[in-house]
Every structure is written in structure tokens, then in C-alpha cells.
N, C-alpha and C positions, 0 to 999 in steps of 0.2 A: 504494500500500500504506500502511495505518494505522501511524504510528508506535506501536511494540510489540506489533505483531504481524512484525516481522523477526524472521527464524529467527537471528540471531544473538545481539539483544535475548533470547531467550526463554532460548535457548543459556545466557548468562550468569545468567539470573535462575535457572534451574533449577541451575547450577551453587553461586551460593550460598545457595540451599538443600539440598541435597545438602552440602554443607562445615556447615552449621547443624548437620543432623541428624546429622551423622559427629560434630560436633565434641560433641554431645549423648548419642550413643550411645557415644562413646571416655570421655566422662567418668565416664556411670554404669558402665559397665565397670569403668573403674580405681578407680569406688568401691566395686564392690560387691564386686570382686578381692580389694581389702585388707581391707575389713570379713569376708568372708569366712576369708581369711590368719591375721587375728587371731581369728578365731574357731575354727579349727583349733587355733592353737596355746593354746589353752585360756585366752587372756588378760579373756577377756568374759565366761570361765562366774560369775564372784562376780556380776557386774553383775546378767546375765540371772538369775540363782536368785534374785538380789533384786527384780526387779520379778517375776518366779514369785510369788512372798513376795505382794508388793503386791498383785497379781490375785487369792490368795489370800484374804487379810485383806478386799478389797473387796467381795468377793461374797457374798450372799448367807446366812449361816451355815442349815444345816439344820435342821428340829425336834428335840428329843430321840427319841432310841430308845429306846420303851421296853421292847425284847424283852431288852434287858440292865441290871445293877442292878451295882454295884462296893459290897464292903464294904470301906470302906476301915479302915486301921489306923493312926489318928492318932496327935498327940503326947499325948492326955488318953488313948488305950489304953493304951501305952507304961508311961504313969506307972502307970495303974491295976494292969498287969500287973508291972511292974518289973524286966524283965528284955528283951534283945531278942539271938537270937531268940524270939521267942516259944515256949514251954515245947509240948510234943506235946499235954500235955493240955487247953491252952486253945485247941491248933487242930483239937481230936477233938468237945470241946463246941461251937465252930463248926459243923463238919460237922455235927453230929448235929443243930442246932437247924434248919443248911438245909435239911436231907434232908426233916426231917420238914413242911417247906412245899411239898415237891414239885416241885424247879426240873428245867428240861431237863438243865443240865450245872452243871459245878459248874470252874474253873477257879482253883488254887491260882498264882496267882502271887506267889510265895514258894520260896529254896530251900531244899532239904527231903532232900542229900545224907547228912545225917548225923540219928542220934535225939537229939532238946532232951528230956533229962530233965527232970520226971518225964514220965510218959502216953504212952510209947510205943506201951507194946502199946496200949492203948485205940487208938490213934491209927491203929494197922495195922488196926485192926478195922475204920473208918470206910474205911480203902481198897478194902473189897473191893466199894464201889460200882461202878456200869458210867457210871456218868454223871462221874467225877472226868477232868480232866484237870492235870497236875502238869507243871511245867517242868524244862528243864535248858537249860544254856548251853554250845555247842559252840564252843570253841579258837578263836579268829581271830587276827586280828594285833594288836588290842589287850588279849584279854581271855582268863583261862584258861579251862580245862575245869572246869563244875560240871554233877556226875552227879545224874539225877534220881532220888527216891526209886525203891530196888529192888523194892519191891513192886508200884506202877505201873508202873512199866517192863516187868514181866514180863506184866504185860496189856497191853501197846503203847498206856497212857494218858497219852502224853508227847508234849509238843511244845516246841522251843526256842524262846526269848525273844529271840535275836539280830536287832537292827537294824542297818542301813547307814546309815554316818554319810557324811554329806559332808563335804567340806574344811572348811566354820567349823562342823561340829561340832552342825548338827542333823540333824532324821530328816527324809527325802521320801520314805524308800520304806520297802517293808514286804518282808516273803520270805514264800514258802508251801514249797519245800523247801528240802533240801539235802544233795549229796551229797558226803560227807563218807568217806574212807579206805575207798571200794566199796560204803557204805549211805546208805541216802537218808533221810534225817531230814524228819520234817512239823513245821509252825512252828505253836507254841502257839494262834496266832489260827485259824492254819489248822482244827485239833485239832479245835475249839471251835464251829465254823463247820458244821462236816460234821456233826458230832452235833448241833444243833440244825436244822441240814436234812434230815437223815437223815428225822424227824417229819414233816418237808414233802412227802415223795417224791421229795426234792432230791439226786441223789447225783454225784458227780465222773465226767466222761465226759472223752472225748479230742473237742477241739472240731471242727463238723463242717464247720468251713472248710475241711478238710483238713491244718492245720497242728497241730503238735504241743503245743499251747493247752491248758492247762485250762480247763475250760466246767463252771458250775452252774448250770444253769436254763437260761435264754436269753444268759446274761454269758457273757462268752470273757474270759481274763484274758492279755491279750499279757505275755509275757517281757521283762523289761526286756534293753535292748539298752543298754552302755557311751556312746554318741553318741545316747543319743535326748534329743532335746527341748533344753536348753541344756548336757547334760552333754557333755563330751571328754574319754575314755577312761577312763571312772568305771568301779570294778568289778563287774561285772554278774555275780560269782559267785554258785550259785544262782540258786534261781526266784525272779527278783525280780520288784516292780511299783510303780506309780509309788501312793504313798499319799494319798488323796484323805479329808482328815479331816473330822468335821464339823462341826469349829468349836474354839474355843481352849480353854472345858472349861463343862461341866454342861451336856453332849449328852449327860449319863445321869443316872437318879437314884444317888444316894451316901447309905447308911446308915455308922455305925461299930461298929465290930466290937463295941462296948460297947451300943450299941443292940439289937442281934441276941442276944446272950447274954441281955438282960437283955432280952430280950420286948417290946422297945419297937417292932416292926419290925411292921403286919400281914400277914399269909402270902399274901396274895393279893398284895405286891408283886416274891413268889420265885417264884409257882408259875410254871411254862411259860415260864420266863424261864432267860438264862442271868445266871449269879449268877458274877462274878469278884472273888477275893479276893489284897489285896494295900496296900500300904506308901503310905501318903500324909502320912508322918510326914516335916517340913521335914529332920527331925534326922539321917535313915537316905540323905537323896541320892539315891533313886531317881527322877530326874526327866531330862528328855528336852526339847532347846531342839528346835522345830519353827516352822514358816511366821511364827505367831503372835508369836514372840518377836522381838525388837531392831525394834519397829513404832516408828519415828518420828512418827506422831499420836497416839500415848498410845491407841492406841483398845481396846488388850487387857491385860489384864496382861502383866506382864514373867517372872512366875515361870512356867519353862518347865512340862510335861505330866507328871502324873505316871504311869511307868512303868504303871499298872496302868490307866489311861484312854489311854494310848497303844493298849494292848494292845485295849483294845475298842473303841477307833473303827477299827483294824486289822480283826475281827470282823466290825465294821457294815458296812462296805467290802464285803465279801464277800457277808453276810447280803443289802444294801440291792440291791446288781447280781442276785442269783442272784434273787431273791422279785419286787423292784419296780424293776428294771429301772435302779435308777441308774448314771447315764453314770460311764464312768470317764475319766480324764485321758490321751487319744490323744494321740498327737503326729506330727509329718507328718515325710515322707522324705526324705532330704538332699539330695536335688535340688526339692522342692519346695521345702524352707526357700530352697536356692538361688535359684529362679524368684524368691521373695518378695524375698530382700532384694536382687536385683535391678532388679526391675520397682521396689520404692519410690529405687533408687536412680535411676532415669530419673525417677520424680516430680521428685527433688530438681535435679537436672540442667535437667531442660526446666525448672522456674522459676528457678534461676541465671541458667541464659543469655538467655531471652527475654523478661524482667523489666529493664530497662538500670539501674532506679535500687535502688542498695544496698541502701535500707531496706524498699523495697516486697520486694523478694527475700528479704530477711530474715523480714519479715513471714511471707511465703507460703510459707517453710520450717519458722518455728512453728509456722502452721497446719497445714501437711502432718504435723509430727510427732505436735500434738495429731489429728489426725486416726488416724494410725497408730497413735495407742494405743490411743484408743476404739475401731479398729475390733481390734486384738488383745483386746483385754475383752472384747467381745461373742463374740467368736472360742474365749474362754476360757471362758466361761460356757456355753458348747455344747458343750464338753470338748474342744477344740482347744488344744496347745499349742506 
């Protein structure tokens, strides 16, 4: 008989192999055990929303949309008006100059609980359009109740402004309802989205997975779940969704309110468009930190979103999935997340141990991780999260 082919020899060689791959299979176990552990306990959600961020800022940014136009209301309106809120009467000759260009909708984002003498009534007059949608802001736990103008309101031309903040305090998700003390409230973007699909033949169905989905067009828009994607136990009050913007800002055109009054605007940049109005004044605050902001390569500005371009990339989201089909931000199921950072934990495992020299192993673990990003980016870029 050949030396090493006795069943005894063989006996021992297969045994420490067998103790190899135990010893390789107990490691990524107890790594992927903890890395998991800490993941439950919500200690890697800042990490992960930061490389979120990164994958964000990396990719891509979209073209402009030009189915929407923002009037914004600078610091040169401000002065020129002299007063803020802005007076009833300078937001009726607003209205009146857009109307008369012919837009799909028309969305005041601006509130408008109370009358800014003078030009009230003028101003009630301009309401009894069909194409207005007017905001209000529904009670949460940072913010109080502001009621939206009563005369909209009574034609159900109302949609809330409320976003979900995250722990450091920017926006990833957007709402489309919410039920609120037995009534279910529609979110401004939401409002805004339907009436300009409404034109399309685009109207809200119940989606025909079977699940309890909103669906416009061929877009299904899943529920955000508290655990999905790098969040743990985020609140998922309301129909939330995970917001997919189209870039850090001028993903729309922007005239100033002082433009438009004063006919500087041509009407062919309103018509069949939706026209949202609203504060882009430094001085008034309405601004919004998202993905874009705290980028450590300088590659965006630093000054977060403002409120009124939040609201309509919120819109475009909608608009972009129901008409042309854009991906939205899925994210996988927590036993697959499981599988994943599993299996990259046996990556790391088998080149520890069967690498004997430090630095090569070192090596082969930077690469593995470079490896594990780029393959998460491209993972990301096909709307996997």
C-alpha cells in the first residue's frame, strides 16, 4: 500500500480539515453574531445612514424636472415687500398673474391660518380655484398644530407639510398620509401629485400585489417599515416612504416672486406645469438638512434644502415612478440582510485563517472590504438598499 493512501493517514488529514472549516465557520458566526447584536441595538444606525448619505451624494444626480417650477420668495422680495408674512394682497396678485398662465396646480407652501391685512377678500376670491392646493401642519412631537386656510379646507384643497426627521436631524423620508385623531390627512406632495396625474389618467388604486400599497401607474409605493434598510425602530407613523431626491438643489427651475409680478417670467414656463410657491428667504429658516448636507469632499453645498424644493422633489418622486417608471429605494429583508453580512463574514474568516502571514491577510481584508462597497454601490444604484 502507497504511503497516504492508509485509511488512517487520510482519517487525520480529513480531520484537520474538518477542524479548519469548523474553526472558519465558528469565526464568521461569532462575527456576524455581534455585528448583527450591534446592529439590533441601534448602535451602527448613525454609521450606516452615513454611508446611505455617501451612496447618495455618489450617484448619479438626475436631470431637472421640468413639469414643476418653484416661485421662490427671497431676501430682495422680503425687502421689496416689507413686511413678512407677506400681506393677502401681494399673494392674490400672485395667484392671479399664475392663473392667468394656465398651470396644472398651483401649491401655496406658505401658512395661511390666519388673514395678512390688507387683501383679504381679494385673496378669498383667488381660492375658489380647483387647481390650489394650501398646506397645514398636523401636531407631532416637535411641532404644533397650524390650521390651513378655511376656505380651502372646505374644498378638501389641503395637504400637510410634515417630514420625518431622523436622529441628526435630517429628512430621508417623505409621508403620503396620515391618520390622525380617526381622519386621515393627504401630504401636500401627495395633494399635488394626484392632480397633476389626475390629467394623465393616473389615478391612486390599491396595488395589485395584493398588499395594501398605494400604486400610481405601474409604481407601488411600499410602507415604510420602522427596521427597514439601516433604520432600528425608527417611527414609521403614517404612510411613510423612503425619499429618493434628485439631487442637492436646481433639479427645478426657480423664478422670484418679484419676477412673476412684475412680468418678467414667460407663461409658457407655468403652463401645464405644477407651479409651487414658497420661502427661500436665508432670513425666515425654512430649510431642511438632507443626504446632501455634512459631505466631507466639499462636493455640495453645505446650506441644507429649502423647504419649498424639498416639497417638490417629494412630488417628483411620485410624479417620476407613476409616468417613467423611476426605481424607488427597496431595501431587503432581515434575514437576507442576515445571509449578507454573514456570508461577507466567512469572506473575512477564510482569508484570516488560511493567509498564515499578517500582512498578506491584512491586505486581503482591505480588498475584501473595498470590494464590499463597490459591490453595495452598484447594488444601490439599482435601488437596493
Amino acid at each position: 500500500m502507497k504511503q497516504g493512501s492508509n485509511p488512517f493517514t487520510l482519517w487525520r488529514a480529513l480531520k484537520r480539515k474538518l477542524r479548519g472549516e469548523m474553526r472558519v465557520l465558528l469565526t464568521a458566526s461569532s462575527v456576524a453574531s455581534l455585528v448583527i447584536l450591534l446592529r439590533l441595538t441601534g448602535l451602527l444606525q448613525g454609521w450606516e445612514l452615513a454611508a446611505f448619505d455617501q451612496w447618495v451624494r455618489l450617484r448619479p444626480l438626475e436631470p431637472v424636472d421640468d413639469r414643476i417650477i418653484l416661485v421662490g420668495i427671497d431676501e430682495a422680495d422680503l425687502r421689496k415687500i416689507g413686511k413678512w408674512p407677506i400681506p393677502d394682497a401681494a399673494l392674490a396678485q400672485l395667484l392671479q398673474r399664475l392663473q392667468a398662465h394656465q398651470p396644472r396646480a398651483i401649491g401655496i407652501d406658505l401658512y395661511r391660518d390666519m388673514p395678512v391685512e390688507p387683501g383679504h377678500t381679494t385673496l378669498l376670491e383667488q381660492y375658489v380655484a380647483s387647481n390650489l392646493v394650501a398646506i397645514e401642519q398636523i401636531k407631532d412631537k416637535t411641532s404644533p398644530a397650524v390650521p390651513p386656510p378655511s376656505a380651502l379646507n372646505r374644498q378638501h384643497q389641503v395637504g400637510f407639510n410634515n417630514v420625518p426627521f431622523d436622529p441628526d436631524g435630517k429628512v430621508r423620508r417623505g409621508l403620503l398620509y396620515w391618520k390622525v385623531e380617526g381622519k386621515t390627512h393627504q401630504s401636500f406632495s401627495l395633494s399635488l401629485a394626484l392632480m397633476y396625474l389626475k390629467a394623465e389618467g393616473v389615478t391612486p388604486q390599491k396595488a395589485t400585489d395584493g398588499s395594501e400599497h398605494l400604486q400610481l401607474g405601474n409604481a407601488i409605493f411600499r410602507r415604510f417599515a420602522g427596521d427597514d434598510g439601516s433604520y432600528i425602530r425608527a417611527d414609521a407613523g403614517g404612510y411613510q416612504f423612503l425619499a429618493n431626491l434628485r439631487g442637492p438643489t436646481n433639479r427645478f427651475a426657480m423664478v422670484s416672486m418679484t419676477d412673476v409680478l412684475e412680468g418678467r417670467v414667460a407663461a409658457e414656463k407655468f403652463r401645464d406645469r405644477i407651479v409651487l410657491i414658497g420661502s427661500t428667504a436665508v432670513s425666515l429658516k425654512d430649510f431642511f438638512p438632507t443626504s446632501y448636507n455634512d459631505d466631507l469632499l466639499g462636493t455640495y453645498p453645505q446650506q441644507p434644502m429649502a423647504g419649498v424644493e424639498l416639497q417638490a422633489n417629494l412630488i417628483s418622486q411620485l410624479l417620476s415612478a407613476a409616468l417613467e417608471g423611476r426605481s424607488a429605494i427597496g431595501v431587503w429583508s432581515e434575514p437576507m440582510e442576515w445571509f449578507w453580512i454573514w456570508g461577507w463574514s466567512c469572506v473575512g474568516a477564510q482569508l484570516g485563517w488560511r493567509l498564515h502571514s499578517a500582512n498578506k491577510s491584512a491586505l486581503a481584508i482591505l480588498l475584501s472590504g473595498i470590494g464590499l462597497a463597490g459591490i453595495s454601490y452598484l447594488l444601490f444604484l439599482q435601488g437596493s438598499w
